[in-house]
Phi, psi and omega in degrees: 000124170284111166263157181336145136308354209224006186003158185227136175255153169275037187296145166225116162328048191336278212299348147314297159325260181314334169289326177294284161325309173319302130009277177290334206268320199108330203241191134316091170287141175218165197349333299195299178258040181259121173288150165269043178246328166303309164301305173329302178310278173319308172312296196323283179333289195125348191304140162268330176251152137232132177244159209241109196274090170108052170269352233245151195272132229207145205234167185284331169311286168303338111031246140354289193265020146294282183311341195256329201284115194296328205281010182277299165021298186298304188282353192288298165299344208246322190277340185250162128260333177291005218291161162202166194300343182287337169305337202280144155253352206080150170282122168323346146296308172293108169289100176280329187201151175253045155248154183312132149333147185275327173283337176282007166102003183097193174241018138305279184313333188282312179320282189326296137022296196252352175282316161289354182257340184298329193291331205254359198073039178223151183265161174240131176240162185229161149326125151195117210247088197339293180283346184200171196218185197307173131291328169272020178281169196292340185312319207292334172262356191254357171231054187294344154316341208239030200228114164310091176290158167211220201214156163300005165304301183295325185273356181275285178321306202242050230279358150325294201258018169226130172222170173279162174193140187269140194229197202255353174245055180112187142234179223211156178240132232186122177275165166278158141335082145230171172269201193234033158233321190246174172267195189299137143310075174330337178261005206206147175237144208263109194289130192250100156350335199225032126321077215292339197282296176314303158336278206310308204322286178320341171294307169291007166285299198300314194302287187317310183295327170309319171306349214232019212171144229266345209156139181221124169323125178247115189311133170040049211298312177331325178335308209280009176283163194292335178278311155337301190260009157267345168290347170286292187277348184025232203277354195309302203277347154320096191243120212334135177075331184266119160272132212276136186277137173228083161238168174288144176310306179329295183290324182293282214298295204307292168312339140279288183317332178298312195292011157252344162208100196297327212240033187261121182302130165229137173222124185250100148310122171179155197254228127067017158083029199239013150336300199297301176306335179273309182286309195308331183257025132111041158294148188281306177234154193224101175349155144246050172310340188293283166346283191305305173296005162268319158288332159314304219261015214350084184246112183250040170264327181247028146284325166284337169287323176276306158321319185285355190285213162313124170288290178321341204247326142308326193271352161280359181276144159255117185249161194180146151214050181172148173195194181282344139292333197256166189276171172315098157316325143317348180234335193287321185245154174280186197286319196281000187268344192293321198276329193273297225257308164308349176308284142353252209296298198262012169289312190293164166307122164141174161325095204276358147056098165255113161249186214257118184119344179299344187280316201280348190067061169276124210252310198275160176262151194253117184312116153312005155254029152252143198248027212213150173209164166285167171250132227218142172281154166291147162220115199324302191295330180294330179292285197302291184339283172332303188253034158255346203270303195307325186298333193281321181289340188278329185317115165355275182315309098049311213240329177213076139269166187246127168312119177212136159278153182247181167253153200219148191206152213323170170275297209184162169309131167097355186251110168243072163265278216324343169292312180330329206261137196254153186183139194216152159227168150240108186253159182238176206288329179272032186077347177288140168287143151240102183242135183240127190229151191214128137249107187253086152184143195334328170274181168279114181260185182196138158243029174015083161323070216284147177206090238258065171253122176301323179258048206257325208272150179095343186240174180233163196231146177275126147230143203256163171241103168273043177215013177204187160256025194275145168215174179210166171251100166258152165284131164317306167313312204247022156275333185282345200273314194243340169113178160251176188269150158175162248203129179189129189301188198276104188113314210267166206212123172291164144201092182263161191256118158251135150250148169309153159238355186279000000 
């Protein structure tokens, strides 16, 4: 199966999902019972991935400490309010094993699964969360070694990022699971990197899962880099008797699942301004977290800084402008910056990054230590927005066409609203066009396009607006020679189909 160059992903909450079906059905539903009326429904979109979010067996112990930890509470109440323990599942990060949950049906069920989304053309991607495991996974009694260890020192100072815990050698003071800005993840021991025994071990873990699947999101992936993590973990992470392996984890682990599966996706969540570095050790994709937070803050200057920037390194970005962290763009942007900023983000060269409810305008963000959401109306226009943008994404040029950001220049002297307009084109291997103009920014704008096309002089041209019912007629001659012109309210935005019209 050929995929797209510019691929589009799907996420989905599984324990949402099957809870909801769980629901309808009366029983427990599991993988099994996902309808292929659902798979359908995501293909009619056009998406090549789906990734199936918190599938992995999760344990009681974290848990537990879901239901108990207050300061989680808030959010707990604020996305449920009705919540109740039965709501808390625990978080899908603390990993007890990297077998199917047992309530989603196994790893029997994921093969099926993944044979029915394969029957739809779509690759499947999972979880794999580098850094750190359940408290009940099995390493802790038969490998406490493979754990960032400490002293009752450490848990009197820092009783955040450390707790005891009985292991097969005792019991052990054992760090949580953090970056080195917030504290420890309470639900989660913290893994040591620099263990040459752990290594292989993680290695065969990554094998196993590859086998069972297209590709996998790596959580917080910058942790386990070498420097991050001795800037974290300092002498904490030497571990005793051992000369400490400090090589990168990334190019050796990547290089073996290619040599066992060549055509298998690594996508990383990360931050801090390491993007660069993770596609350098052979990430397929890398958050763009830079983007999105530009378009938030609806700055379109250093949004354009980024288009105008590396090509190669968009086309290796995972664009979003929502996911299960970040909150419901339905709720971050209002609607008309919401429709400009998907313009924006998922039109450029790269990964489209979707998640499930974003086509419907789903306002609330759902606590990852819940397995239950509220239920929220579809809101039509976001919907109608949505599945005129996906046809536009479905497009040939859209998907393996050659990229160009344009430039855009003054209207007349005094006016600089034209830095506002963001502008792009796409051509395709038969020649069709897609030229995209955004004015993202509060006022009303105006501009010159520049439009660096070879065959333009001499013809007149249709531009159809497929995100509207809107067209115009232009000269060829006189787009290339002064660029086009256009005039556009504050947020709005083409995405036009050029054709010849003589």
């Amino acid at each position: 199966m050929t995929l797209s160059a510019n691929p589009s992903l799907y996420q989905i909450n599984t324990r949402v999902i099957l809870g909801e079906i769980s629901q309808s059905l009366d029983r427990r539903a599991s993988l099994d019972d996902i309808p292929d009326e659902y798979l359908d429904r995501i293909a009619r979109f056009g998406f090549d991935w789906v990734w199936l979010l918190g599938i992995w067996q999760t344990g009681m112990v974290a848990r537990e400490i879901s239901r108990t930890r207050e300061e989680w509470q808030a959010e707990i109440h604020e996305c449920l309010p009705d919540v109740t323990d039965d709501d808390i599942s625990g978080s899908p990060f603390a990993v007890q094993d990297y077998s199917v949950h047992e309530e989603f049906g196994g790893d029997k069920a994921l093969a099926r699964i993944r044979e029915r989304l394969k029957e739809r053309g779509f690759k499947l991607l999972l979880d794999f969360v580098p850094n750190h495991t359940a408290p009940d996974h099995h390493w802790v009694s038969e490998h406490p070694e493979y754990y960032i260890q400490g002293d009752g020192g450490d848990l009197e100072r820092e009783p955040n990022n450390y707790c005891e815990v009985e292991t097969g050698a005792g019991k052990l003071v054992l760090a949580h699971g953090r970056d080195p800005y917030f504290p420890g993840w309470a639900d989660t021991l913290q893994l040591n990197y620099r263990h040459p025994g752990f290594r292989q071990a993680i290695h065969d873990e990554l094998s196993r899962i590859a086998a069972r699947c297209d590709g996998v999101r790596c959580d917080m992936a910058m942790l386990v880099l070498p420097d991050i993590f001795q800037q974290t973990w300092g002498d904490a992470s030497h571990p005793p008797d051992t000369e400490p392996d400090d090589t990168p984890f990334w190019p050796d682990a990547i290089e073996q699942i290619r040599g066992e599966h060549p055509d298998f996706v690594f996508m990383a969540e990360v931050y801090w301004d390491l993007e660069t570095v993770l596609q350098e050790q052979g990430f397929d994709y890398t958050y763009d977290k830079k983007l999105y937070d530009h378009l938030t803050a609806q700055d379109a200057s250093k949004a354009k800084a980024i288009l105008f920037g590396d090509s190669s390194y968009l086309r290796r970005s995972s664009h979003f402008l929502e996911n299960h962290d970040e909150p419901r763009a339905s709720s971050t942007f209002p609607p008309e910056v919401h429709q400009a900023a998907a313009v924006v983000s998922f039109l450029i060269p790269g990964l489209r990054f979707f998640h499930e409810g974003q086509i419907k305008g789903r306002k609330v963000k759902v606590s990852m230590h819940v397995g239950r959401r509220q239920s929220e109306p579809t809101d039509p226009g976001v919907m109608d927005f949505y599945i005129r943008l996906l046809e536009c994404l479905s497009r040939d040029e859209a998907n393996n066409g050659e990229w160009q950001v344009l430039e855009c220049h003054q209207a007349w002297d005094d006016n600089d609203t034209w830095d506002q307009f963001i502008a792009f084109s796409w051509l395709g291997e038969n020649r069709q066009r897609m030229l995209v103009t955004v004015n993202y920014g509060s006022i009303p704008g105006q501009c010159y396009v520049k439009l660096p096309l070879g065959d333009l002089e001499g013809r007149r041209f249709l531009l159809r607006d497929l995100m509207s019912e809107s067209w115009f007629e232009r000269e060829g001659d006189e787009m290339r020679a002064g660029g086009l012109y256009l005039e556009l309210p504050p947020w709005g935005y083409h995405v036009f189909e050029l054709e010849p019209s003589d």
